[in-house]
N, C-alpha and C positions, 0 to 999 in steps of 0.2 A: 504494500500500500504506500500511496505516495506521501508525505507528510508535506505539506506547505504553512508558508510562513508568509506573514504580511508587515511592508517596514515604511518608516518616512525617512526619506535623505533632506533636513533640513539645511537652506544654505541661506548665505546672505551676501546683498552687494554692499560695496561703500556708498555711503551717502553720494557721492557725485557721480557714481556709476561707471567712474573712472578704472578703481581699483579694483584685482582679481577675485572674480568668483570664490567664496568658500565653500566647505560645506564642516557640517557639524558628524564629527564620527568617535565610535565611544573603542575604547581596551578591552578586552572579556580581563573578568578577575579569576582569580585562582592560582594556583602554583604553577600548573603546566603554563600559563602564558605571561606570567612574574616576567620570566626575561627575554620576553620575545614584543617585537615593535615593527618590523618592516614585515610587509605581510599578515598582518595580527587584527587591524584596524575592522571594526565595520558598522553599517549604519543599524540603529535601534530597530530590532523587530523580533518577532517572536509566534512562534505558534498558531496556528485555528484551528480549533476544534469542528467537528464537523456543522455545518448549518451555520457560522458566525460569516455576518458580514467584512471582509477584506479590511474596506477603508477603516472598519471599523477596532478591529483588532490591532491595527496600524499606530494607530491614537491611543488605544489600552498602553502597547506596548512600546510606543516613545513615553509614555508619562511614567510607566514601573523601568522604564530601564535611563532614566535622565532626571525623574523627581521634578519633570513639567510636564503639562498637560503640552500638547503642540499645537502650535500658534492656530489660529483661524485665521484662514485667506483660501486663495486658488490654489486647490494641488491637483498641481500636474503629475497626472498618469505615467510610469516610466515604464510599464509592463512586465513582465516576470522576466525572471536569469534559474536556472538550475544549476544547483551546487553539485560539485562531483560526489557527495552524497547521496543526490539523487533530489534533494529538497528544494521542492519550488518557491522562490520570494517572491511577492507582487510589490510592488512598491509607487510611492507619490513621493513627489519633491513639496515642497512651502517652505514659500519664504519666510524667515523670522532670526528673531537672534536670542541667545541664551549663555548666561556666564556659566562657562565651565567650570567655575572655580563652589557656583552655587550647586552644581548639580549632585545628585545622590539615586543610586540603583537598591533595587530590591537583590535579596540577596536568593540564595538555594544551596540545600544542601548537596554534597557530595564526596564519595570517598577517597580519601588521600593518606597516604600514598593507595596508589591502587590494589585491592586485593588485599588491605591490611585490618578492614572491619574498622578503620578508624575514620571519622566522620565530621568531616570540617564546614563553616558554613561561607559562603564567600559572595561576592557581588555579581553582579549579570557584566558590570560594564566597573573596573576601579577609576576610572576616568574616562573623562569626554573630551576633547580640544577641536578649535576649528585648523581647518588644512585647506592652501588655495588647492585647487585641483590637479596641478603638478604632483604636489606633496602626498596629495589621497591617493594618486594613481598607484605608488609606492607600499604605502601605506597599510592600504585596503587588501584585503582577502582578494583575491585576483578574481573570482566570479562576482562578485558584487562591483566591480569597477564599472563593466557597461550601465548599471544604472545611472551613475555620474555622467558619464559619457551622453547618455539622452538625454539628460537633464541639462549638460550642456548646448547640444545639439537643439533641445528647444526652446532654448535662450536665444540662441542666435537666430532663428526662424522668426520666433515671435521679433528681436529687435529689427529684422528683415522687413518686416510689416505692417512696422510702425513709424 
């Protein structure tokens, strides 16, 4: 069975629309990913259970895994990416901004070390920072990068049209 997952890539411009594209991407916590950063990065999302609306679980799980609700405005559609897992993400961009310094993840439990019975509790995300999109391309889990990429992609369409 396939498991899918629903996320939001919030990003933000500079006020004069000059300065590069960010976007907002969070750490996984735990031991296994303590000392890992290039390739580790990815945008807030999380599970559906069967019958729950997409957008809707998207919003759940930017606000337990960042400790903000996410913003209200226009989100744009980025469409799914499958992970070499096999797990589908749907995902939306919105605009908005959010101090990472404020933010805070819900935690879960998990066994560490592995296969030791012993039971540690840790965060979804130990941090969040924003990355121009150079830096996320890096950054990011390599299947989640195309979201960013269309979300680029329909920035410039839409500034195409205006």
């Amino acid at each position: 069975m396939v498991r899918h997952s629903a996320g939001i890539v919030l990003f933000r411009r500079s006020p004069d629309g000059a300065g590069p594209l960010e976007v907002l991407l969070g750490h996984p916590g735990g031991p296994y990913w303590a000392t890992k950063d290039e390739g580790a990065w990815g945008i807030p999302k999380g599970e559906m259970e069967p019958g729950e609306e997409p957008l809707a679980v998207a919003r759940r799980e930017f606000e337990e895994e960042t400790g903000h609700p996410a913003p209200v405005g226009r989100e744009i559609a980025l469409g799914e990416i499958t992970k070499k897992s096999g797990k589908v993400v749907t995902a939306w961009a919105v605009e908005g901004d959010l101090d990472p310094a404020a933010a805070h993840s819900t935690t879960f439990q998990m066994e560490w070390p592995p296969n030791s019975g012993h039971v540690i509790e840790v965060p979804e995300f130990d941090r969040v920072a924003w990355f121009v999109t150079d830096d996320a391309r890096t950054r990011m889990r390599g299947a989640e990068w195309p979201l960013v990429a269309r979300l680029i992609e329909a920035l410039e369409t839409a500034a195409k049209t205006t």
